[in-house]
DSSP file (Angstrom, degrees, kcal/mol; ACC not computed):
  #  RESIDUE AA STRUCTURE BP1 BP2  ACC     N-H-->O    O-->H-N    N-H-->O    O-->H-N    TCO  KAPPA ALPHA  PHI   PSI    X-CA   Y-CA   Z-CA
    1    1 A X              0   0    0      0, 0.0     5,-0.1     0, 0.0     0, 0.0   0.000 360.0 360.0 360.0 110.4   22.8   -8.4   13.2
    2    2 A X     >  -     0   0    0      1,-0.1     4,-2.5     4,-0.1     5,-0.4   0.209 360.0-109.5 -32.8 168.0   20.6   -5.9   14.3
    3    3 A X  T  4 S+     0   0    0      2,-0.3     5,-0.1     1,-0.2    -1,-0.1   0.623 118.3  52.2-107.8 -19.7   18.2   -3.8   12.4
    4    4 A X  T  > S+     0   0    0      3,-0.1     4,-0.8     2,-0.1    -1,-0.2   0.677 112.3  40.2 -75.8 -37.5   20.7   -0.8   13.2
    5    5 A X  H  > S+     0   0    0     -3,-0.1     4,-1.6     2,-0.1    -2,-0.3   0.777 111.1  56.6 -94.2 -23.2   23.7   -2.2   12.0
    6    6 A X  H  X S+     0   0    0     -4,-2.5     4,-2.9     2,-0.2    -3,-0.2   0.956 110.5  49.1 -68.2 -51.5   21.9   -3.9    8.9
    7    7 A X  H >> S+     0   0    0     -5,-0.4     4,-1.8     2,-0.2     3,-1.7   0.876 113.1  48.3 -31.4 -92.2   20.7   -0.1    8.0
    8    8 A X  H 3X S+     0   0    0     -4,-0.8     4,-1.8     1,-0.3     3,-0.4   0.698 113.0  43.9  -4.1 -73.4   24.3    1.1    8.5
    9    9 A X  H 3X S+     0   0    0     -4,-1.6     4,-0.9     1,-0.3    -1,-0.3   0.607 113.5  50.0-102.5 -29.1   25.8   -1.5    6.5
   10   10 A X  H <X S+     0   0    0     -4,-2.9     4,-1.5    -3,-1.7    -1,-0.3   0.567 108.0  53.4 -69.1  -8.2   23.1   -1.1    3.6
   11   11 A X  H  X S+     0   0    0     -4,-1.8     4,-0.9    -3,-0.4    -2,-0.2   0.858 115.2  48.1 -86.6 -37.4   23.6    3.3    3.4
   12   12 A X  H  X S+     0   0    0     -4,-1.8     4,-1.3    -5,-0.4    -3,-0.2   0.787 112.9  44.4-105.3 -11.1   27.2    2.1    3.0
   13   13 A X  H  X S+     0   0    0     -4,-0.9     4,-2.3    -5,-0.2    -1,-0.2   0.850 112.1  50.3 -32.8 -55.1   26.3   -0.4    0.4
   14   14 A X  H  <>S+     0   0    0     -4,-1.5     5,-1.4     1,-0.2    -2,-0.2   0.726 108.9  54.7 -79.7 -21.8   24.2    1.7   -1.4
   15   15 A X  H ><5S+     0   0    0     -4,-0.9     3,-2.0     2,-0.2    -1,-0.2   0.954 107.8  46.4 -63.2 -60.8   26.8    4.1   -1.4
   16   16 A X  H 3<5S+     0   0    0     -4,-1.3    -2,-0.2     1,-0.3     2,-0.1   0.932 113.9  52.0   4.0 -98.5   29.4    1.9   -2.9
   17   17 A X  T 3<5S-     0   0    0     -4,-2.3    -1,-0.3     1,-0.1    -2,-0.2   0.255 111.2-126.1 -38.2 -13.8   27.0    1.1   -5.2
   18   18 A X  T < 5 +     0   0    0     -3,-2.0     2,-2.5     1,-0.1    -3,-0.2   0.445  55.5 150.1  48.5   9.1   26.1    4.6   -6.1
   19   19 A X    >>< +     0   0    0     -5,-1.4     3,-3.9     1,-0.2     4,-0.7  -0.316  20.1 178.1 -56.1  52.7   22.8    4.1   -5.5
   20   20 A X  H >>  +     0   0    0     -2,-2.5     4,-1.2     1,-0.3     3,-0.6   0.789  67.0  54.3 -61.3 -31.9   21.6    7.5   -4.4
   21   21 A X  H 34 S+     0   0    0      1,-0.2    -1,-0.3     2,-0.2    -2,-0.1   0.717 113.5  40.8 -60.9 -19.5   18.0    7.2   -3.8
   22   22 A X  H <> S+     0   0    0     -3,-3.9     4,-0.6    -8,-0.2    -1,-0.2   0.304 114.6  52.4-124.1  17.1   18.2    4.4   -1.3
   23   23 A X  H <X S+     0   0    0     -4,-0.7     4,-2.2    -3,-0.6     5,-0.3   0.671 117.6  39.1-104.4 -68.7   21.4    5.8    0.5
   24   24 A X  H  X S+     0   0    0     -4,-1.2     4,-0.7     2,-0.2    -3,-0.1   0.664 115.3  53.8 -61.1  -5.7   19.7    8.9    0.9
   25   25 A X  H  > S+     0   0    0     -5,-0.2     4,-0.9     2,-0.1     3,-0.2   0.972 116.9  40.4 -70.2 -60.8   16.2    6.8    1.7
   26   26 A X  H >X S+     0   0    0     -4,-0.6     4,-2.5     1,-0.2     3,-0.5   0.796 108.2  64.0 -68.3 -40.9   18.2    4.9    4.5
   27   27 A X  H 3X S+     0   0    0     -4,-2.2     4,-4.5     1,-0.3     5,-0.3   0.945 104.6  47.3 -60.0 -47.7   20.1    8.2    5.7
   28   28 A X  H 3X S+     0   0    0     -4,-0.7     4,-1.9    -5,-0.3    -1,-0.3   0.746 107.9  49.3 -79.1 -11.4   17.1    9.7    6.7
   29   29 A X  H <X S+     0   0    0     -4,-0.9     4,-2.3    -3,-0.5    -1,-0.3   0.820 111.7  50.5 -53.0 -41.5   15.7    6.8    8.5
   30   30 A X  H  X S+     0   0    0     -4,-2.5     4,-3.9     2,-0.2    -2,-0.2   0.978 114.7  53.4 -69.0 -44.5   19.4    6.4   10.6
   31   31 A X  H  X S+     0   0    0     -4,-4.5     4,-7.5    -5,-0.3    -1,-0.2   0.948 103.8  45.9 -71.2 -37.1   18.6   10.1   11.1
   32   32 A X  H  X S+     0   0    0     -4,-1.9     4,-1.7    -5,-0.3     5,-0.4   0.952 117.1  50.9 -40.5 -49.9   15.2    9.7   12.5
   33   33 A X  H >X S+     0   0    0     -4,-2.3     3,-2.1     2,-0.2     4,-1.7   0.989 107.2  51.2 -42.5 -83.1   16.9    6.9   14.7
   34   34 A X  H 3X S+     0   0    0     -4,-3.9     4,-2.1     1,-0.3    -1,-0.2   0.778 111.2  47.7 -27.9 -58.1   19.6    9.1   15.8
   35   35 A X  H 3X S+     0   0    0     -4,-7.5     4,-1.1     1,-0.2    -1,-0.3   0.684 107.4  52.2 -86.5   3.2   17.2   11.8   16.9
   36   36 A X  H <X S+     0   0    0     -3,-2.1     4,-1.7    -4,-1.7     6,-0.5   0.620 111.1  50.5 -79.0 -21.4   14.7    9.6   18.9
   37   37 A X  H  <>S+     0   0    0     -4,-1.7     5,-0.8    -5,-0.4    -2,-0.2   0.993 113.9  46.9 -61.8 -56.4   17.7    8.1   20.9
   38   38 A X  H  <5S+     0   0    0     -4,-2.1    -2,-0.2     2,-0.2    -3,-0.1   0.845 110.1  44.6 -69.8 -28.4   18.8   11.6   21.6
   39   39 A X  H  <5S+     0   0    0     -4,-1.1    -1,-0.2     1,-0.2    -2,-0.2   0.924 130.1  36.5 -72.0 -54.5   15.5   13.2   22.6
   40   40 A X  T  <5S-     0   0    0     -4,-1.7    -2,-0.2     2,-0.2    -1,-0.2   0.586  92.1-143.8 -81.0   6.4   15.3    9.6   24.9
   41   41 A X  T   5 +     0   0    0      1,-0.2     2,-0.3    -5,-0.1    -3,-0.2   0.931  66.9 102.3  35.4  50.9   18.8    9.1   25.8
   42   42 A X  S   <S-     0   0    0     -5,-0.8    -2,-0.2    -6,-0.5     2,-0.2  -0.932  79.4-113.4-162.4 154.5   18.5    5.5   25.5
   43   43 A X        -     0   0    0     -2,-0.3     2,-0.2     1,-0.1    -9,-0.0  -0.456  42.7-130.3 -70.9 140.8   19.8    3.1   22.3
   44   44 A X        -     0   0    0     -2,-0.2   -40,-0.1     1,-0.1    -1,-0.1  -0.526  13.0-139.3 -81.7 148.4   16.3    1.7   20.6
   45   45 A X        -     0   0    0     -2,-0.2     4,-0.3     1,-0.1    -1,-0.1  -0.024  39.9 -78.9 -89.9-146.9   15.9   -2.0   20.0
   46   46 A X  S  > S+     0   0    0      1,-0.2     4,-1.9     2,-0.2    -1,-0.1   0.629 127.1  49.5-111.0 -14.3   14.3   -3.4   16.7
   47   47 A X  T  4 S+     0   0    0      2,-0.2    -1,-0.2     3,-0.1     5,-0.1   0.657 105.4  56.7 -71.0 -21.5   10.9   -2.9   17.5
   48   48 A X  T >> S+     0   0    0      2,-0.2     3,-5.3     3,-0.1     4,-1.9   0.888 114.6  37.6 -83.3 -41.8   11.6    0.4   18.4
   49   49 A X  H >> S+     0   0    0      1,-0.3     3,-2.7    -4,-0.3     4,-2.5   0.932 111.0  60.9 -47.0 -65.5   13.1    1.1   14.9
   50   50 A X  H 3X S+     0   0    0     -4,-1.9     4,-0.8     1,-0.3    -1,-0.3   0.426  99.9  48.4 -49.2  -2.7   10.8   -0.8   13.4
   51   51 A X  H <> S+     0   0    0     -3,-5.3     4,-2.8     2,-0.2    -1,-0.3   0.655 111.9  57.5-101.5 -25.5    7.6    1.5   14.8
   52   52 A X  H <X S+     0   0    0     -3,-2.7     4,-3.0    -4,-1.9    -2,-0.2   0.965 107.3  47.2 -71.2 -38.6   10.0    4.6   13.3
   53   53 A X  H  X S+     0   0    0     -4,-2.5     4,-1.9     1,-0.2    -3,-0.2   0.981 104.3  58.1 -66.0 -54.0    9.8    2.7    9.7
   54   54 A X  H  < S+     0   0    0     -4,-0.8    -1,-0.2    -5,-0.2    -2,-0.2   0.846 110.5  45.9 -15.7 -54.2    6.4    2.4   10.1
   55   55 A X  H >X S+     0   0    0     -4,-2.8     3,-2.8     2,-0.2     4,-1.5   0.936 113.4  43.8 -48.6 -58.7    6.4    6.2   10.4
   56   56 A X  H >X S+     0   0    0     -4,-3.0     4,-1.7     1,-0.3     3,-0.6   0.952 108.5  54.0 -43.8 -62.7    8.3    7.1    7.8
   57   57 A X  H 3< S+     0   0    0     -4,-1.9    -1,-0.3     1,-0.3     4,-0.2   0.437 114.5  44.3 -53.3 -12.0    6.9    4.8    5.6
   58   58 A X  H <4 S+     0   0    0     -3,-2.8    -1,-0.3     2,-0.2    -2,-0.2   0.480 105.5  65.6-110.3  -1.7    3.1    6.6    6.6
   59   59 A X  H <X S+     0   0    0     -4,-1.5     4,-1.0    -3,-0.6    -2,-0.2   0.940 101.0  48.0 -48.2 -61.0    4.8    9.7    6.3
   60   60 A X  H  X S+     0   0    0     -4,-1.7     4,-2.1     1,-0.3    -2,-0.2   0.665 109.3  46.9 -19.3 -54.8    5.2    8.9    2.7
   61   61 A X  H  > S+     0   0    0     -5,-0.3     4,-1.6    -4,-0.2    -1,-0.3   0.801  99.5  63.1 -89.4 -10.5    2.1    8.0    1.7
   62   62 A X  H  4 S+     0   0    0     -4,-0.2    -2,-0.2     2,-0.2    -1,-0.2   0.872 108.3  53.1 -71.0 -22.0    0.4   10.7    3.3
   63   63 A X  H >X S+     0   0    0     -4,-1.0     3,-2.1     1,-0.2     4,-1.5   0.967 101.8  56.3 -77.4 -49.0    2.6   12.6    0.6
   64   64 A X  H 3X S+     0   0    0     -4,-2.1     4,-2.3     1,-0.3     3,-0.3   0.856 103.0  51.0 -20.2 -57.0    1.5   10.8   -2.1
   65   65 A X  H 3< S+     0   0    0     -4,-1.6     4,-0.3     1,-0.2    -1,-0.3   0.428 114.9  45.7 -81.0  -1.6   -1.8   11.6   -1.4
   66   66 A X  H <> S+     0   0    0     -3,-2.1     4,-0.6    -4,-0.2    -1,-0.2   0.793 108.9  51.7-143.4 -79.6   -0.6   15.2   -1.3
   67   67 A X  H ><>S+     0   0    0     -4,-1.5     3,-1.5    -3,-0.3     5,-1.2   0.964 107.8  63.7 -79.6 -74.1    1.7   15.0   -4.7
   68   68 A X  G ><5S+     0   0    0     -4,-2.3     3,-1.9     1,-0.2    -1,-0.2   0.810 103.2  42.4  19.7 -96.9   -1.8   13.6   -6.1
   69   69 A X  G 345S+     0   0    0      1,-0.4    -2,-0.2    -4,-0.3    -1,-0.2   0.782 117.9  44.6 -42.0 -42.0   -3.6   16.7   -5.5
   70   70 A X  G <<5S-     0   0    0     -3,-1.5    -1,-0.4    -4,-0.6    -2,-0.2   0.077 108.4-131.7 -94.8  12.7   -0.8   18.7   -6.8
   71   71 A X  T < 5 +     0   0    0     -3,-1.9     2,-0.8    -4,-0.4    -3,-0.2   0.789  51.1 144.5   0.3  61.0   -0.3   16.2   -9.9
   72   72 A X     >< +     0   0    0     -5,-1.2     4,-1.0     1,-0.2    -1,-0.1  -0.913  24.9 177.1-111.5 130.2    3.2   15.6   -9.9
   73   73 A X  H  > S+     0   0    0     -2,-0.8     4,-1.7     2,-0.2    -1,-0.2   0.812  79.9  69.6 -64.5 -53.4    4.1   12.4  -10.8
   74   74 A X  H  > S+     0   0    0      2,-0.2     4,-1.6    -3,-0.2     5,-0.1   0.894 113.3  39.0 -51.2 -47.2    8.0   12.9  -10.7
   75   75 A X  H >> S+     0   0    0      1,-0.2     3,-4.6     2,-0.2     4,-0.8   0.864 119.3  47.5 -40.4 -95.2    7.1   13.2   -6.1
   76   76 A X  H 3X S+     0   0    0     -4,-1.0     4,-0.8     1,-0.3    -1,-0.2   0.475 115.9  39.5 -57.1 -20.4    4.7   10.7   -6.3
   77   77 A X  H 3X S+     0   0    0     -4,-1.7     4,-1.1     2,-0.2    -1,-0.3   0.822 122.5  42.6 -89.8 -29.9    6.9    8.2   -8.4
   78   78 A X  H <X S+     0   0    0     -3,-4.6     4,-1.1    -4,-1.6    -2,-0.2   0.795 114.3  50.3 -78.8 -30.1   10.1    9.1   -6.4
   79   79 A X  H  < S+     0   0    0     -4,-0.8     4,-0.5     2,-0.2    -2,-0.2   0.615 103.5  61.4 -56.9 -32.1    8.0    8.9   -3.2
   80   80 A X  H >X S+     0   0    0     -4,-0.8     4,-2.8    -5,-0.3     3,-1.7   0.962 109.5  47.0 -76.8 -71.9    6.6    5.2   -4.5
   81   81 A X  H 3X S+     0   0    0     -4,-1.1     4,-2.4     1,-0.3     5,-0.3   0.807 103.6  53.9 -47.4 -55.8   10.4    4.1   -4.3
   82   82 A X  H 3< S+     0   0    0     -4,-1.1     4,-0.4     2,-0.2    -1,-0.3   0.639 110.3  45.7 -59.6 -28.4   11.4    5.3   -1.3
   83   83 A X  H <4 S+     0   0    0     -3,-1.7    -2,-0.2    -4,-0.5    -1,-0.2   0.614 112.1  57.6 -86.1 -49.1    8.4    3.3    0.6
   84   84 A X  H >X S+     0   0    0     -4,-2.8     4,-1.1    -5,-0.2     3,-0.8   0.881 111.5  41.9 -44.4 -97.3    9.6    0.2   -1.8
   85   85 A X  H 3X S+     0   0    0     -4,-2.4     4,-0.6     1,-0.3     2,-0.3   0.744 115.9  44.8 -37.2 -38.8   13.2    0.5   -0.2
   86   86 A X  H 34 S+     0   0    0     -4,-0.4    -1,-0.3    -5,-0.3   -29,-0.2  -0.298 107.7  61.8-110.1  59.5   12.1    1.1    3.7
   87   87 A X  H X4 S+     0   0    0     -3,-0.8     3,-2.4    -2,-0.3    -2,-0.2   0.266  94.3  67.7-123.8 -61.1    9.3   -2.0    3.2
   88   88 A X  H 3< S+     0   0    0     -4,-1.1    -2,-0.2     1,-0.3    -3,-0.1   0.816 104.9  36.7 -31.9 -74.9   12.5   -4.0    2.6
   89   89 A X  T 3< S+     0   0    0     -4,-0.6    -1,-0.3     2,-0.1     2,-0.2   0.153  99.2  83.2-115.3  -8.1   13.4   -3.5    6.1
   90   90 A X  S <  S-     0   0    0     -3,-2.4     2,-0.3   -37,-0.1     3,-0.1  -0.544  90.9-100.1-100.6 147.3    9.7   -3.7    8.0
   91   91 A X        -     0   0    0     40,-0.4    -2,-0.1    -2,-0.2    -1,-0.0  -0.682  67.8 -46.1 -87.0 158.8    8.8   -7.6    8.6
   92   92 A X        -     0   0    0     -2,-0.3    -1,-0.1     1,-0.1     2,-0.1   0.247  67.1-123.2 -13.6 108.0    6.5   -9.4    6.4
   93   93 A X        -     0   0    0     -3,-0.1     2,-0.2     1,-0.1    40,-0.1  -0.378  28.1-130.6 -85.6 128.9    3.2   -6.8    5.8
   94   94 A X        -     0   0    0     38,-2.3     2,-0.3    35,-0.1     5,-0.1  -0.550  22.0-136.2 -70.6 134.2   -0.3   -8.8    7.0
   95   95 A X    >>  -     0   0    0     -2,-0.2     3,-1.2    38,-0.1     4,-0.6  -0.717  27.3 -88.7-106.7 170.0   -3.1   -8.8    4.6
   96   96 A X  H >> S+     0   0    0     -2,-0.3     3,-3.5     1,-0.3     4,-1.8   0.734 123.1  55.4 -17.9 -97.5   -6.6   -8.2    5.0
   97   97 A X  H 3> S+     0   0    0      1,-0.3     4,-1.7     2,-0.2    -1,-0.3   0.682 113.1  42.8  17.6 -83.5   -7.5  -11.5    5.7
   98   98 A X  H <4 S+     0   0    0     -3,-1.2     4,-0.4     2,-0.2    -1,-0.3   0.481 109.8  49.6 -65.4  -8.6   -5.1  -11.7    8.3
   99   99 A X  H <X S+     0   0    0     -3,-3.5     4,-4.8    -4,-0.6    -2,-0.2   0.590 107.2  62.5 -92.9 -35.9   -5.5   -8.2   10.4
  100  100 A X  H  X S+     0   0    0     -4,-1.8     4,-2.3    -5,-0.3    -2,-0.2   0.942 103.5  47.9 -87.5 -46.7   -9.4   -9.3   10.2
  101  101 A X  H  X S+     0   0    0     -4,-1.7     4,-3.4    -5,-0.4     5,-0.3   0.992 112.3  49.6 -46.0 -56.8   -8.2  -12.5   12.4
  102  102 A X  H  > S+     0   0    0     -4,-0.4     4,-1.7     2,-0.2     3,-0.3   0.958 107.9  55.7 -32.2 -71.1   -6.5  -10.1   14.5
  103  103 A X  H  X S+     0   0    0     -4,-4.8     4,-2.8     1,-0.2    -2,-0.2   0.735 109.9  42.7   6.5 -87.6   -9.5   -8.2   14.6
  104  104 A X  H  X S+     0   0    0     -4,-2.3     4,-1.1     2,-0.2    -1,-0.2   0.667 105.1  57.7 -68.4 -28.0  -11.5  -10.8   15.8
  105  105 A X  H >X S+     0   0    0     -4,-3.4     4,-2.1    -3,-0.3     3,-1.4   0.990 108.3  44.4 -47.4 -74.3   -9.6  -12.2   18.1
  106  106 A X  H >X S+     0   0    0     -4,-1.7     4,-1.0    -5,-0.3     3,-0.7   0.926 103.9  66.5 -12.3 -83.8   -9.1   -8.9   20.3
  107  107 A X  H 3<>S+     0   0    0     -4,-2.8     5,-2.9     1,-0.3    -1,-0.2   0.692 109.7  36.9 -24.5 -50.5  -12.8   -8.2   19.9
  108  108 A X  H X<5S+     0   0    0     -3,-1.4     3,-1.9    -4,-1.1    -1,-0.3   0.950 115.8  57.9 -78.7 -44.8  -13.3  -11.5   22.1
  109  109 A X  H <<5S+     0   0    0     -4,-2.1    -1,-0.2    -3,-0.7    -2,-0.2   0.917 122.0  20.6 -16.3 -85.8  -10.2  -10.5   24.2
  110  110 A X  T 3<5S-     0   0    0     -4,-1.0    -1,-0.3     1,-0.1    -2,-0.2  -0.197 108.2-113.1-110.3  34.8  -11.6   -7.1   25.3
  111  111 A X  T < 5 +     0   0    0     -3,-1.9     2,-0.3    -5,-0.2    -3,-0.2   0.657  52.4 170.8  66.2   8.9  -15.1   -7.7   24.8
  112  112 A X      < +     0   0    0     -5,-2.9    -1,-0.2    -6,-0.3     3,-0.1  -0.417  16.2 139.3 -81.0 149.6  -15.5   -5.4   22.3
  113  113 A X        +     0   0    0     -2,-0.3     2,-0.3     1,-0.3    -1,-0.1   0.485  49.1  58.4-157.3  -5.0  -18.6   -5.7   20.8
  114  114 A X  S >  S-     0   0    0     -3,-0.1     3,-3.8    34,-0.1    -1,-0.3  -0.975  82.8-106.4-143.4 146.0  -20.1   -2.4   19.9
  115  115 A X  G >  S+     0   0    0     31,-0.3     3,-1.8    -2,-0.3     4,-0.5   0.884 123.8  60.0 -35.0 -38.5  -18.9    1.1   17.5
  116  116 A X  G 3  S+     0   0    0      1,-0.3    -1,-0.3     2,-0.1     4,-0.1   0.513  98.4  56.7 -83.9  14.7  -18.3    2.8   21.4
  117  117 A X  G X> S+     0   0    0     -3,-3.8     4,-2.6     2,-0.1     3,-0.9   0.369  79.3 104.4-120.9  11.0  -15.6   -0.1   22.1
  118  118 A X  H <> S+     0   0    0     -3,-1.8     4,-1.2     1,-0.3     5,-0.4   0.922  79.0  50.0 -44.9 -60.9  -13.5    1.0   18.8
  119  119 A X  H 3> S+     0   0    0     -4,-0.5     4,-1.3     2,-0.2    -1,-0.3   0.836 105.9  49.2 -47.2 -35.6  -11.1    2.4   20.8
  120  120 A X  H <> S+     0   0    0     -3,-0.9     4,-2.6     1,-0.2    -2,-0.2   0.942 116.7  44.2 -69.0 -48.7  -10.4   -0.3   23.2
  121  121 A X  H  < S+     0   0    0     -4,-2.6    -1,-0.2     1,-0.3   -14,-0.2   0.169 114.4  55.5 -86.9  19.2  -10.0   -3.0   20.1
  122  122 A X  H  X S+     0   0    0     -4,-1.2     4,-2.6    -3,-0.2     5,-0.5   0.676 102.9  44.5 -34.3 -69.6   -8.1   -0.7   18.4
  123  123 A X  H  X S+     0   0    0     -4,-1.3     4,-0.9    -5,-0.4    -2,-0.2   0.965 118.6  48.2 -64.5 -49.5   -5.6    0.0   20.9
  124  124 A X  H  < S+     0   0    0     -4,-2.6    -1,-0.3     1,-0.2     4,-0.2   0.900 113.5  45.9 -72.6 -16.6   -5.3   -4.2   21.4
  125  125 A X  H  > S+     0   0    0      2,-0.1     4,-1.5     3,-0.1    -2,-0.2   0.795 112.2  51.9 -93.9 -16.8   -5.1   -5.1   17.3
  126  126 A X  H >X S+     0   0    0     -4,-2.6     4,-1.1     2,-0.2     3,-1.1   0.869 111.3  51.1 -87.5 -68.8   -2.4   -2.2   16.7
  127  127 A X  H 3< S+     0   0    0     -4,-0.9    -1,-0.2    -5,-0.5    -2,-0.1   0.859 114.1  40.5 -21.9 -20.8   -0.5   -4.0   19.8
  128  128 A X  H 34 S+     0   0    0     -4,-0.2    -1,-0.3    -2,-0.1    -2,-0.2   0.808 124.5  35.7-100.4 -43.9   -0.6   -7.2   18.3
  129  129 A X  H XX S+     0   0    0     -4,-1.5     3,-3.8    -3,-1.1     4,-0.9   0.320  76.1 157.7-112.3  30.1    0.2   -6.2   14.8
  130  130 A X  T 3< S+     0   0    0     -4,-1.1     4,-0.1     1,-0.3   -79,-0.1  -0.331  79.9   3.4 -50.2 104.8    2.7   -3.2   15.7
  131  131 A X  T 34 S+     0   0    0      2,-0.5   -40,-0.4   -80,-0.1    -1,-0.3   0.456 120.0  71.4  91.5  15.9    4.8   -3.0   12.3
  132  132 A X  T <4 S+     0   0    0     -3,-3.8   -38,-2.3     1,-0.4     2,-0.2   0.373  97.1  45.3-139.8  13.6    3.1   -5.5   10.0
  133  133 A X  S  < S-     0   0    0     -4,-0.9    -2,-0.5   -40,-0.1    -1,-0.4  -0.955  79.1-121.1-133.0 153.4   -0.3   -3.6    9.4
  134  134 A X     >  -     0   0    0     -2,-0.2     4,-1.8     1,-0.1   -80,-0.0  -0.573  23.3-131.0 -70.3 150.3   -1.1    0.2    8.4
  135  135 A X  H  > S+     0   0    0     -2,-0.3     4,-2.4     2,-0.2    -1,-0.1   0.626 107.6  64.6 -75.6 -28.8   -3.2    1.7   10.9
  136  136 A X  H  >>S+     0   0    0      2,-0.2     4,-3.3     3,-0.1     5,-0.5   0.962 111.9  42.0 -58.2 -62.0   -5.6    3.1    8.2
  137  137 A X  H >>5S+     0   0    0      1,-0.2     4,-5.6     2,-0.2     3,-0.7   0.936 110.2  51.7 -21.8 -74.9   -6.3   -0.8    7.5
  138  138 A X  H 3X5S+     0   0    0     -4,-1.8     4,-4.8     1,-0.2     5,-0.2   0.933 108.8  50.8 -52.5 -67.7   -6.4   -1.8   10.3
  139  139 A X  H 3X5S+     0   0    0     -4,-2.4     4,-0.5     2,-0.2    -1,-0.2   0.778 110.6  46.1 -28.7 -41.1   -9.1    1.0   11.2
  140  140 A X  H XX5S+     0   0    0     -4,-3.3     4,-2.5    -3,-0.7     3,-1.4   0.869 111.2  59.4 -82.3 -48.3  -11.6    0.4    8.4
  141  141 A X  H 3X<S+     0   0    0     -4,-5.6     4,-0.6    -5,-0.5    -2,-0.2   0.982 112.1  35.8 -51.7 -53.4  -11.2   -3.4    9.3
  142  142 A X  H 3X S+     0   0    0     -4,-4.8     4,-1.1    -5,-0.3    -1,-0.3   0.705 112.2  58.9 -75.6   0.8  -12.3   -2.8   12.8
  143  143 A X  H <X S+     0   0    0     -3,-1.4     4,-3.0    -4,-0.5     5,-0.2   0.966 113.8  43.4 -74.5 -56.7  -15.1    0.0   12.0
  144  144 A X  H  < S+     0   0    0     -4,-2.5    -2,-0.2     2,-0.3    -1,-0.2   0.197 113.4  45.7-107.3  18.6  -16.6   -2.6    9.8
  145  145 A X  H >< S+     0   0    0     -4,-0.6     3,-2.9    -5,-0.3    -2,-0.2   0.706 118.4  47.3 -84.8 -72.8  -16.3   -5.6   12.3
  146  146 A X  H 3< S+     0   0    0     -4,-1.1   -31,-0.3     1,-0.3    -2,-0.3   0.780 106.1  56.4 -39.8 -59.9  -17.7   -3.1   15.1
  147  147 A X  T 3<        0   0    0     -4,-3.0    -1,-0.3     1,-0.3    -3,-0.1   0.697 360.0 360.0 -85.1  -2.1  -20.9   -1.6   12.8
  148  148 A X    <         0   0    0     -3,-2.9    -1,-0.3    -5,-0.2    -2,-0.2   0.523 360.0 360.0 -79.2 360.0  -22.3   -5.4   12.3
């Protein structure tokens, strides 16, 4: 089943179910979907979906950090959930530990070896780990391979 029809088939679960927070979590993912198809005119696979959950999902915490500032709890606790529900749907999330393999590998890959080659081993550990690390991680990890 595809990552489009399992979506689909969870919205109308959740629906069922009366489960309004994660039908209206999932709707707006399908909608996200919907409008990158139409803006490309072409059906997305499950990587492609899978870079949009990414989004969402760092959309979301950038609000958090946001809702924070503002100290509302009720956001930031209903925002918490929503990032719970579309996790569900991302493959298994990499931990430190494991992005920092990543890391290193690449480095030897593309020779990176210095702060001015950040970009390059950037660009190759997001490639590699495209929907199973945040990019913030993933950033601090290679700053602080790169400034040793």
């Amino acid at each position: 089943m595809s990552m489009k029809e399992t979506l689909a088939l969870d919205w109308k679960n959740a629906l069922k179910a009366k489960e309004k927070l994660k039908a209206t979590t999932i709707s707006m993912v399908r909608a996200a979907i919907l409008q990158v198809e139409k803006s490309g005119s072409a059906t997305l696979n499950d990587e492609d979906i899978i870079v949009i959950l990414a989004k969402e999902i760092k959309q979301r915490r950038e609000s958090i950090v946001e809702f924070e500032k503002g100290n509302r709890q009720d956001l930031i606790d209903k925002t918490s959930e929503e990032i719970e529900i579309l996790l569900n749907y991302l493959p298994q999330q990499l931990n430190e530990n494991e992005i920092l393999v990543y890391v290193k590998d690449a480095a030897v890959e593309v020779g990176a070896n210095s702060i001015k080659d950040m970009g390059k081993l950037m660009s190759a550990v997001i490639a590699k780990t495209k929907g199973r690390a945040d990019g913030k991680i993933v950033s601090k990890l290679v700053k602080e391979y790169l400034s040793k």
